[in-house]
C-alpha positions as CSV (number, residue, x, y, z in Angstrom):
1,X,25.7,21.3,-6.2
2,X,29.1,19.4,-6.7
3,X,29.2,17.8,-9.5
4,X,29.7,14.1,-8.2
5,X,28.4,11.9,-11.7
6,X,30.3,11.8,-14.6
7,X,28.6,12.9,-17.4
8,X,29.1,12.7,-21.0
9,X,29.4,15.3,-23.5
10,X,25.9,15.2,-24.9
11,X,24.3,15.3,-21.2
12,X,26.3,18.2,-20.1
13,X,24.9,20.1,-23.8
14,X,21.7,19.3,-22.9
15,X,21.8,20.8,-19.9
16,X,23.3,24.0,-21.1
17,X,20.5,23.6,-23.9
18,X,18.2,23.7,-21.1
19,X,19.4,26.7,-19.2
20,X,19.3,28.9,-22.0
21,X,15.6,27.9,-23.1
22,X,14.5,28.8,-19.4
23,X,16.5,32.1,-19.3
24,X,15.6,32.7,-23.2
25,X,11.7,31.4,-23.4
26,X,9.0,34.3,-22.0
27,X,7.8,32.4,-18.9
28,X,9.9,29.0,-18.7
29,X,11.6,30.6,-15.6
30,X,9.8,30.0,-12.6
31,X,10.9,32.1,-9.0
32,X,11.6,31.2,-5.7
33,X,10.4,34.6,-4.6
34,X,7.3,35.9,-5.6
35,X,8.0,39.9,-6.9
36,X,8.6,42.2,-5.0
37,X,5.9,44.0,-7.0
38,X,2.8,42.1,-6.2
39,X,2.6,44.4,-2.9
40,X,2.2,47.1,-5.0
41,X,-0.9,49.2,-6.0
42,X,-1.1,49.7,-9.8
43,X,-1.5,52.9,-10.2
44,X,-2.9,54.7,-13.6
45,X,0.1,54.9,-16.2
46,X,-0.8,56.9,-19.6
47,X,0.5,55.4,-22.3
48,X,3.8,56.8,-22.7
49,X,4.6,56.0,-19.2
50,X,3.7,52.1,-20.0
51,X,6.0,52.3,-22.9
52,X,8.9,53.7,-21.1
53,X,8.1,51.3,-18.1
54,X,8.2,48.4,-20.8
55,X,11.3,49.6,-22.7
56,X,13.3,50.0,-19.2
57,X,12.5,46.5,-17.8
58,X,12.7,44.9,-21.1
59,X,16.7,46.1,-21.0
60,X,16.8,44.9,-17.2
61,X,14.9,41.5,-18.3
62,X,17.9,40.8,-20.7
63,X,20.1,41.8,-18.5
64,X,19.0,38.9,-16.2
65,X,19.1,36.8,-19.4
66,X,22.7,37.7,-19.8
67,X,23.8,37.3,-15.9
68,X,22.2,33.5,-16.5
69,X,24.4,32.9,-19.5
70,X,27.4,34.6,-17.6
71,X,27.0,32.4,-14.8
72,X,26.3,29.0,-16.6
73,X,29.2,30.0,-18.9
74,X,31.3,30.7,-15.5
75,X,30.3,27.3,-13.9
76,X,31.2,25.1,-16.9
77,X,34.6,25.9,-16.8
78,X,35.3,26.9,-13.0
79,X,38.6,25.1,-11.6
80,X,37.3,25.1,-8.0
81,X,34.2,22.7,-6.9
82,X,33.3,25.4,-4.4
83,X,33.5,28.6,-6.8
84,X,31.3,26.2,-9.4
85,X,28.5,26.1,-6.4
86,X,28.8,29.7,-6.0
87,X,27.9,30.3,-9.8
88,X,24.9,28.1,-9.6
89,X,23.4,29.4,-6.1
90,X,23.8,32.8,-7.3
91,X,22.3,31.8,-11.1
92,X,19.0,30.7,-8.7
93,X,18.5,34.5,-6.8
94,X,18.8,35.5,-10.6
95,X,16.3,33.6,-12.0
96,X,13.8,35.3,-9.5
97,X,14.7,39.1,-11.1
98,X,13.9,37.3,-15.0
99,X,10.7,36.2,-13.5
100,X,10.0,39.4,-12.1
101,X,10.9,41.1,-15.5
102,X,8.6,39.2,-17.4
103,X,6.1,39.2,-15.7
104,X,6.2,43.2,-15.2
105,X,6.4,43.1,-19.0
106,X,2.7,41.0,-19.8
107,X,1.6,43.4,-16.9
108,X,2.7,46.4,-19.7
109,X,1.1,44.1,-22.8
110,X,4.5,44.4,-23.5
111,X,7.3,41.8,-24.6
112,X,10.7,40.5,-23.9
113,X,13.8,42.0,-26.5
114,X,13.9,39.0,-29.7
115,X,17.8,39.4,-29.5
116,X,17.7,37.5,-26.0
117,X,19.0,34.7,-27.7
118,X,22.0,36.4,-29.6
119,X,22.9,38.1,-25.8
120,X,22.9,34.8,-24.2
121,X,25.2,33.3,-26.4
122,X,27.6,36.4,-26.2
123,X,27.5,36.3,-22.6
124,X,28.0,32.2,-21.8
125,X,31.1,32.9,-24.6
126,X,32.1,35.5,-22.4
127,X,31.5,33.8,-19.1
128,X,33.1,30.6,-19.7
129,X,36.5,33.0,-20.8
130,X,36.5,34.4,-17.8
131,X,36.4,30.5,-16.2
132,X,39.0,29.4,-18.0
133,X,41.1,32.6,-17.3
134,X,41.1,31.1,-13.6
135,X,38.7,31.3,-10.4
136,X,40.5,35.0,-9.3
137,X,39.7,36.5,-12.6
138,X,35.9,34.7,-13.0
139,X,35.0,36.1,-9.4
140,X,36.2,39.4,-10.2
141,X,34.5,39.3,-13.4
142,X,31.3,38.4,-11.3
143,X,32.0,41.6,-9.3
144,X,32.7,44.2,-12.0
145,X,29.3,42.9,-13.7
146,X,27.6,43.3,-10.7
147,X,28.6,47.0,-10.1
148,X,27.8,47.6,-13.2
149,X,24.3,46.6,-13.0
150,X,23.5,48.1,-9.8
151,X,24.5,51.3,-11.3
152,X,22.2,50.8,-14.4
153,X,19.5,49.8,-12.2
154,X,19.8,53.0,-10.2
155,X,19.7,54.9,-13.3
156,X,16.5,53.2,-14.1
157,X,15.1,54.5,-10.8
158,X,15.6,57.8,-11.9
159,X,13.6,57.4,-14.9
160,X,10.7,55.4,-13.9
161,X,7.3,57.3,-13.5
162,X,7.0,58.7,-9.5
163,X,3.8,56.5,-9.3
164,X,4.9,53.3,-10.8
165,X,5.5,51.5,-7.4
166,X,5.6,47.9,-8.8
167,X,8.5,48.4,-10.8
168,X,10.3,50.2,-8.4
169,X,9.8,47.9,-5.9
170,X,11.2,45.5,-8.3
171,X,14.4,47.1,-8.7
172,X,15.1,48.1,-5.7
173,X,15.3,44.3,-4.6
174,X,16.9,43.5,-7.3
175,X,19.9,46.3,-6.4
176,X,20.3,44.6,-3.1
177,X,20.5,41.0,-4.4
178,X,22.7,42.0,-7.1
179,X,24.8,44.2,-4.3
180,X,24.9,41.0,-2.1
181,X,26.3,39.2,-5.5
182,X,29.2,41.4,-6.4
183,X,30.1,41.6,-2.3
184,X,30.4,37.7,-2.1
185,X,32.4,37.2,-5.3
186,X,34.8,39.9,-3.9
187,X,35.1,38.3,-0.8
188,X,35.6,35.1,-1.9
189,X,38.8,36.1,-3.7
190,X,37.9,38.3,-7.1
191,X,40.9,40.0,-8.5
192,X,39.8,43.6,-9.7
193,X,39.5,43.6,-13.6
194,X,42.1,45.6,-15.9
195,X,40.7,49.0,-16.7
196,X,40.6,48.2,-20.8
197,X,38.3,44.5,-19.4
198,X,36.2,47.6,-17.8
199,X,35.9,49.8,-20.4
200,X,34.7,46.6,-22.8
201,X,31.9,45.8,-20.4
202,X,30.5,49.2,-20.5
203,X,30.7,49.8,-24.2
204,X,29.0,45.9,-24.4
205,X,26.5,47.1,-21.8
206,X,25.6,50.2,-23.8
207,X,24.7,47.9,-27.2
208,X,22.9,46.1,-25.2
209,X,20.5,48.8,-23.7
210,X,20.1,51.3,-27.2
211,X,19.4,47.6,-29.3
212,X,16.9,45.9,-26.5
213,X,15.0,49.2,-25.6
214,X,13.1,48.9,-28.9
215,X,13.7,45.2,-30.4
C-alpha cells in the first residue's frame, strides 16, 4: 500500500490514532483467518489450568499489541516505499494472532492486560527508532523481535495444560507466521542487531511478561 496521497499532519495522527485503538480495544480487531482454535475440542480445564491458560495468552495477546505498534511505528518512518509495504502486510498476519488472543481470553472469562496501552506506546516509540535508524537496521530489528517471540511462544507450549488443544493450536500457527516474519525481514536485507540492542529486548520482554501475567 504505497502511499501515493499527500496527507496532512492531522490525517496521518488520526490514522495512527486508529491503529492503536484496534490493536489496544478488546475486540476492535477483526481477522482474516479464523483461529486456528475453532477446530479444536474444548476439553474440561479445572480452574487453575483456565488461569494459567489466561495468564499465558494474555502475555502473548500483548505481545501482538506490541508487534502492531512496532510495525506502525516502523512504517511511519521507513525510507524505502517497498520496506513501508512490508511493515503493513506483515501488521495484517498480526492482527489475525490479537484476534485469536482475545478471543481465547472471553473463551477463559478472562481479560486482556490494562497496561496494553502503556506497551503500545513504548513499542511505536521504539519502532519508529528503529525506522529512522535506516531500512537495514528496522528489518533486522523486525528479525531479532521475531526470534524472540518464537522462542517465548515455544516456552508457552511447554507450559500449557497437555489437553488444552485450542490454545496450542493457536500457537503453533502463530510460531510459523511469526517464523515466516523474521525469515522475510532477513532476507530482504536486516542487518543483525548489536548484542547490547539484544540484551535490551530481552530484559524489555521480561517486564513485559512478569507485569501482563497478572494486570
Amino acid at each position: 500500500m504505497s502511499d501515493k496521497l499527500n496527507h496532512t499532519l492531522l490525517d496521518k495522527c488520526l490514522v495512527q490514532l486508529d491503529q492503536a485503538l484496534r490493536a489496544c480495544v478488546p475486540g476492535a480487531s477483526q481477522p482474516q483467518r479464523s483461529s486456528p482454535g475453532q477446530s479444536q475440542t474444548e476439553n474440561e480445564l479445572s480452574n487453575t489450568e483456565k488461569k494459567l491458560i489466561s495468564g499465558l495468552m494474555r502475555i502473548n495477546h500483548t505481545g501482538e499489541v506490541c508487534a502492531q505498534a512496532l510495525y506502525a511505528g516502523q512504517a511511519a518512518t521507513a525510507k524505502l516505499a517497498e520496506v513501508r509495504d512490508s511493515m503493513h502486510e506483515a501488521a495484517k498476519e498480526e492482527t489475525d494472532h490479537l484476534a485469536w488472543c482475545d478471543e481465547r481470553l472471553e473463551q477463559m472469562e478472562s481479560r486482556p492486560s490494562f497496561l496494553n496501552p502503556i506497551w503500545y506506546g513504548l513499542s511505536f516509540g521504539m519502532g519508529a527508532i528503529a525506522g529512522l535508524a535506516g531500512d537495514k537496521w528496522s528489518l533486522g530489528f523486525v528479525a531479532e523481535t521475531e526470534k524472540q517471540v518464537c522462542e517465548h511462544l515455544e516456552e508457552h507450549l511447554k507450559k500449557l495444560p497437555i489437553q488444552d488443544k485450542k490454545s496450542r493450536a493457536i500457537l503453533k500457527q502463530m510460531i510459523h507466521d511469526e517464523k515466516q516474519h523474521g525469515e522475510q525481514a532477513q532476507a530482504a536485507g536486516g542487518a543483525e542487531l548489536p548484542h547490547i540492542a539484544k540484551e535490551a529486548m530481552v530484559l524489555l520482554a521480561k517486564v513485559m511478561k512478569k507485569t501482563t501475567y497478572h494486570i
